[in-house]
PALO-930230 format. One line per 10 residues: number of its first residue (from 1); their letters; for each residue x, y, z of N, C-alpha, C. Coordinates in nm, 2 decimals, decimal comma, always signed. Layout:
N
NUM = A = X/Y/Z/X/Y/Z/X/Y/Z ~ ...
//
This chain:
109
1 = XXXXXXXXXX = -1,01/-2,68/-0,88/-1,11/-2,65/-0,98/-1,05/-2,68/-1,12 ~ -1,13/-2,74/-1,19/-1,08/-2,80/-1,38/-1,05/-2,64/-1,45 ~ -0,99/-2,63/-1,52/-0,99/-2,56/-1,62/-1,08/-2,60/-1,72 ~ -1,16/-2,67/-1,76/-1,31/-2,73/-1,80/-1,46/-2,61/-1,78 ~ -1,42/-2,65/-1,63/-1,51/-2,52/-1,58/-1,51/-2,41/-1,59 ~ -1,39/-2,34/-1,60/-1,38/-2,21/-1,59/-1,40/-2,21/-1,73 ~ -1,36/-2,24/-1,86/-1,39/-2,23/-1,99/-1,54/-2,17/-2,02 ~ -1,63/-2,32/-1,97/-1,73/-2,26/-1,97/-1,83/-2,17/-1,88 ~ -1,77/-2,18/-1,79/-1,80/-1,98/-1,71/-1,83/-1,87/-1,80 ~ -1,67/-1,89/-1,83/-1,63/-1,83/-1,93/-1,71/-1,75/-2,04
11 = XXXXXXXXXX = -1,74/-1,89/-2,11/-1,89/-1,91/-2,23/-1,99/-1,81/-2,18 ~ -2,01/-1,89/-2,09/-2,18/-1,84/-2,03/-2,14/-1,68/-2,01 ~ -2,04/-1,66/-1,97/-2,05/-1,49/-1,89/-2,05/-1,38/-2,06 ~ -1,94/-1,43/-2,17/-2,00/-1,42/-2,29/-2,10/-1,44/-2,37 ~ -2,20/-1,46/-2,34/-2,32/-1,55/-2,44/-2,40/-1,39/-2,30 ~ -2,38/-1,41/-2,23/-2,46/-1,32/-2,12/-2,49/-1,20/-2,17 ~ -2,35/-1,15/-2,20/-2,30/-0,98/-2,25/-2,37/-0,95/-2,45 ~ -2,32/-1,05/-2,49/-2,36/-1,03/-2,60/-2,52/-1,04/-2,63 ~ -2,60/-1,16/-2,55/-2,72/-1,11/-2,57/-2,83/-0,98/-2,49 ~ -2,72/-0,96/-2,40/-2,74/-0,80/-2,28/-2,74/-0,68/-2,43
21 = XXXXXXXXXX = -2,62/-0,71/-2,52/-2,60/-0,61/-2,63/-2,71/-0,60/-2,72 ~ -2,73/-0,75/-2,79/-2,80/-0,75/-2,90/-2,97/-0,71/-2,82 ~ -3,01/-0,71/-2,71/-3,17/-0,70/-2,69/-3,13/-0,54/-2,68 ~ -3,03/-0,47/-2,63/-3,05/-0,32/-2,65/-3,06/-0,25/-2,75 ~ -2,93/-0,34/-2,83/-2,98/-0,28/-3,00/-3,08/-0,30/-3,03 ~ -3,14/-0,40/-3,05/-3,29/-0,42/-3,09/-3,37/-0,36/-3,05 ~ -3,37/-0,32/-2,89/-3,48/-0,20/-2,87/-3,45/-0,07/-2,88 ~ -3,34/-0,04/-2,93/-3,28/+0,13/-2,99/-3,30/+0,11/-3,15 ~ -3,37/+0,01/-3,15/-3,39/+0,01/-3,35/-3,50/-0,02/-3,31 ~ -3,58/-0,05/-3,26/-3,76/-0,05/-3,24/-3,81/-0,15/-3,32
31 = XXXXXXXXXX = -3,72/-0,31/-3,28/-3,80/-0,40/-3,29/-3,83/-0,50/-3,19 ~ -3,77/-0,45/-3,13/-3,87/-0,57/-3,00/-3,86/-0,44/-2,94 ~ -3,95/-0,46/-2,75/-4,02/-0,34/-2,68/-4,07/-0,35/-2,58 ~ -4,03/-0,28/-2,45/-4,10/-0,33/-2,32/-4,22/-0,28/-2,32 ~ -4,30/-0,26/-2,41/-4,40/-0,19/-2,42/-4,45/-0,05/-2,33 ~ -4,34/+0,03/-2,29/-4,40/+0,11/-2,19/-4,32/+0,26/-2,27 ~ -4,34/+0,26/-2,42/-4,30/+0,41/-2,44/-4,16/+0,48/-2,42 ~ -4,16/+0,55/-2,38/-4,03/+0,67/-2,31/-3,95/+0,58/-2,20 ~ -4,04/+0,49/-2,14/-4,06/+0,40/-2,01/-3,92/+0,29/-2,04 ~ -3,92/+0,27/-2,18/-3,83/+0,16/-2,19/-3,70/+0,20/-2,14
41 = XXXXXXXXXX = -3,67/+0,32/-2,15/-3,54/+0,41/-2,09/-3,48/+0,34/-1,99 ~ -3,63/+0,37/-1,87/-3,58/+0,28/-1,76/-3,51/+0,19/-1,77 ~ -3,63/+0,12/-1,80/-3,57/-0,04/-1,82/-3,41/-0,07/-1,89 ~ -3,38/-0,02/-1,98/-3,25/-0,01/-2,04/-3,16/+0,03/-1,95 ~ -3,17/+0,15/-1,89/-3,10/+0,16/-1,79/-3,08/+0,08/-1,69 ~ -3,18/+0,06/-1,64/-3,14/-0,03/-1,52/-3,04/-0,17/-1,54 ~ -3,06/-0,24/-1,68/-3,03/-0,35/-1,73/-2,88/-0,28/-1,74 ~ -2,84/-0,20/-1,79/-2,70/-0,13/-1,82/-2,66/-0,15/-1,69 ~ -2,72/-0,10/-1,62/-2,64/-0,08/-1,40/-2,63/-0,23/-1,37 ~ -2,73/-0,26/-1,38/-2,70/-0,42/-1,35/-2,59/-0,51/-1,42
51 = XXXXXXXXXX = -2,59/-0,50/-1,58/-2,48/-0,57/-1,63/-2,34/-0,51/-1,59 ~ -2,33/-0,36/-1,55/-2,21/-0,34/-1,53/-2,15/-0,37/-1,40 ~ -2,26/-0,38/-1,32/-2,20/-0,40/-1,18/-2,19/-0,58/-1,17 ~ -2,23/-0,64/-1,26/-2,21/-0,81/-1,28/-2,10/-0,82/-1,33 ~ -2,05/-0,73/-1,38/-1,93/-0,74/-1,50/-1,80/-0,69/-1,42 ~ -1,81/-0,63/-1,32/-1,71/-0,57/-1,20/-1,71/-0,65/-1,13 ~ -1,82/-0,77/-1,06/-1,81/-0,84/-0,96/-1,69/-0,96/-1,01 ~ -1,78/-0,99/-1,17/-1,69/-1,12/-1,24/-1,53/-1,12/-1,23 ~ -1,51/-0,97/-1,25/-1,39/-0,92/-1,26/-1,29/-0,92/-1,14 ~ -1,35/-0,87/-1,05/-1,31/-0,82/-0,93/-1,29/-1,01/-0,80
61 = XXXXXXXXXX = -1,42/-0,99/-0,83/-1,45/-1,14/-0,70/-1,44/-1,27/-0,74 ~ -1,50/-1,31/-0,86/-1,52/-1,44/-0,92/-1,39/-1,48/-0,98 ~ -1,36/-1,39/-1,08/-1,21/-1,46/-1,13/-1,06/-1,44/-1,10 ~ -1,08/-1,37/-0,94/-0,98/-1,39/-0,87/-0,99/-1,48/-0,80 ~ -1,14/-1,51/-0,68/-1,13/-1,59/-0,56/-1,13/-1,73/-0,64 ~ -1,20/-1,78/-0,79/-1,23/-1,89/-0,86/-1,26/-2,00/-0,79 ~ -1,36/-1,97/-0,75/-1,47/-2,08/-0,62/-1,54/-2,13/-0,70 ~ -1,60/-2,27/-0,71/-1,69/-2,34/-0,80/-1,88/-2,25/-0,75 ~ -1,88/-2,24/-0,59/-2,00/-2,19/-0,57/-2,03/-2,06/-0,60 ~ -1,94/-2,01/-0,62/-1,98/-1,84/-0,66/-2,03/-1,84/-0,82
71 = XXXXXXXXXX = -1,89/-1,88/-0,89/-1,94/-1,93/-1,02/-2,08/-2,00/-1,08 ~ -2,13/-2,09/-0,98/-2,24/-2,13/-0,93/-2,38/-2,05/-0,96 ~ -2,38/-1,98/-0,84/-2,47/-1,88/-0,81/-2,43/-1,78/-0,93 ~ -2,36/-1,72/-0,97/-2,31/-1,60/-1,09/-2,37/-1,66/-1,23 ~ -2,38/-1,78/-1,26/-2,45/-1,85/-1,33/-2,60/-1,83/-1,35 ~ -2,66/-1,90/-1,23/-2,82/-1,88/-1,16/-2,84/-1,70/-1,17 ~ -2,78/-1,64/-1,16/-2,84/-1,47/-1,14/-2,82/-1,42/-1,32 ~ -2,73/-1,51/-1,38/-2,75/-1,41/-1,58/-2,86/-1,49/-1,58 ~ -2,89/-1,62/-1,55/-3,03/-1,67/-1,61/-3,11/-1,60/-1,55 ~ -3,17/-1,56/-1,42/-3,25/-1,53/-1,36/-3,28/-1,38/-1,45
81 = XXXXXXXXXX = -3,16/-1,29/-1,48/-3,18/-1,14/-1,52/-3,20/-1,20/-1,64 ~ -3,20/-1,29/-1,75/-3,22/-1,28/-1,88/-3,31/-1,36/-1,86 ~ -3,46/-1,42/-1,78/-3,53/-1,48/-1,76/-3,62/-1,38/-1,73 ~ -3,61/-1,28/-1,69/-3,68/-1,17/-1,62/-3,67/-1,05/-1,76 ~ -3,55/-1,03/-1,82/-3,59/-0,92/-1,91/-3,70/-1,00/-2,06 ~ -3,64/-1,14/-2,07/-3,72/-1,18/-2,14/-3,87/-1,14/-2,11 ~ -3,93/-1,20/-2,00/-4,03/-1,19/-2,00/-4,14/-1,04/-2,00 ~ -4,02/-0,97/-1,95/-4,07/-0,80/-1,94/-4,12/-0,75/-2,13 ~ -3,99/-0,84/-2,22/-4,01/-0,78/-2,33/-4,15/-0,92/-2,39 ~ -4,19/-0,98/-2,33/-4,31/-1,09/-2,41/-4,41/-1,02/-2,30
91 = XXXXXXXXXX = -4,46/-1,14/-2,22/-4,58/-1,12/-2,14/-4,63/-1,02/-2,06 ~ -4,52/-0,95/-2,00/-4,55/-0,83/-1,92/-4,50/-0,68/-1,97 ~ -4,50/-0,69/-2,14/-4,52/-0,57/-2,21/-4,61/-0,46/-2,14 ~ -4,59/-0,34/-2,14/-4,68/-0,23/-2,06/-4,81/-0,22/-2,15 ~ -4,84/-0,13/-2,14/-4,96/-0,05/-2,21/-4,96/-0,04/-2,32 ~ -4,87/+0,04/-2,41/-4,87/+0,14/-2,51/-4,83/-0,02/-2,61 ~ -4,75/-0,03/-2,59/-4,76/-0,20/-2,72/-4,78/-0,37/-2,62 ~ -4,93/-0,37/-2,61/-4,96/-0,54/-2,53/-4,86/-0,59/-2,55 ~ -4,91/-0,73/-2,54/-4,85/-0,88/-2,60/-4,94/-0,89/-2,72 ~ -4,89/-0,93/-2,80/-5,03/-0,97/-2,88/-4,95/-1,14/-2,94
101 = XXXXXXXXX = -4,90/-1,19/-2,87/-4,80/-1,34/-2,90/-4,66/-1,33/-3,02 ~ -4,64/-1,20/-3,03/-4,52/-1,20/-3,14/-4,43/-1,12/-3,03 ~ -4,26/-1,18/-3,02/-4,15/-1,11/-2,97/-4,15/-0,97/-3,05 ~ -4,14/-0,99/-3,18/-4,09/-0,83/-3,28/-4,21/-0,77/-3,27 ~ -4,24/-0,64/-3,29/-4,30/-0,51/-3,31/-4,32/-0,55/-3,51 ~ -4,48/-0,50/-3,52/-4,50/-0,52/-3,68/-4,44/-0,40/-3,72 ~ -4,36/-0,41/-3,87/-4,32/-0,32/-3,87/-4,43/-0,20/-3,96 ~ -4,45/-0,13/-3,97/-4,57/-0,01/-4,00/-4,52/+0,04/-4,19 ~ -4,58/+0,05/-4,23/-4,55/+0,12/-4,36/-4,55/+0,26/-4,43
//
């Protein structure tokens, strides 16, 4: 395996975490929003369990065994979970704030 690759693993599993950070702070400052109220909790949560038990596997399995396919697939599943929260926080907003075609929340005065 290149040390090429693992660099950018690397990248990716960073670029992962940090925008896992920055969409929490944004929705604990109430500008973007899964639209579902009290509801977003969940959602936060769950996204917390998930990044942490991604972040144990990376640790644990991936950058010990350092297989091209795992790395691979480990790849395919941040896109897929940041493909999926994205869309929770655009199109499939809950109830209490639609979609109305803007990412941010207006802010009120």
């Amino acid at each position: 395996m290149s040390y090429k690759f693992n660099y950018k693993f690397d990248i990716c599993f960073s670029i992962y975490i940090i925008l896992s950070l920055i969409m929490g702070f944004l929705n604990f400052m109430g500008f973007i929003t899964f639209g579902r109220g009290l509801g977003d909790v969940f959602y936060l949560g769950t996204i917390f369990l998930i990044d942490v038990c991604l972040s144990i596997t990376y640790i644990k399995a991936v950058r010990k065994l350092n297989r091209p396919l795992g790395k691979l697939i480990f790849i395919g599943i941040f896109l897929a979970e940041i493909t999926v929260v994205l869309l929770l926080y655009t199109i499939f907003r809950g109830p209490e704030y639609p979609w109305n075609g803007s990412l941010f929340l207006p802010l009120s005065n």
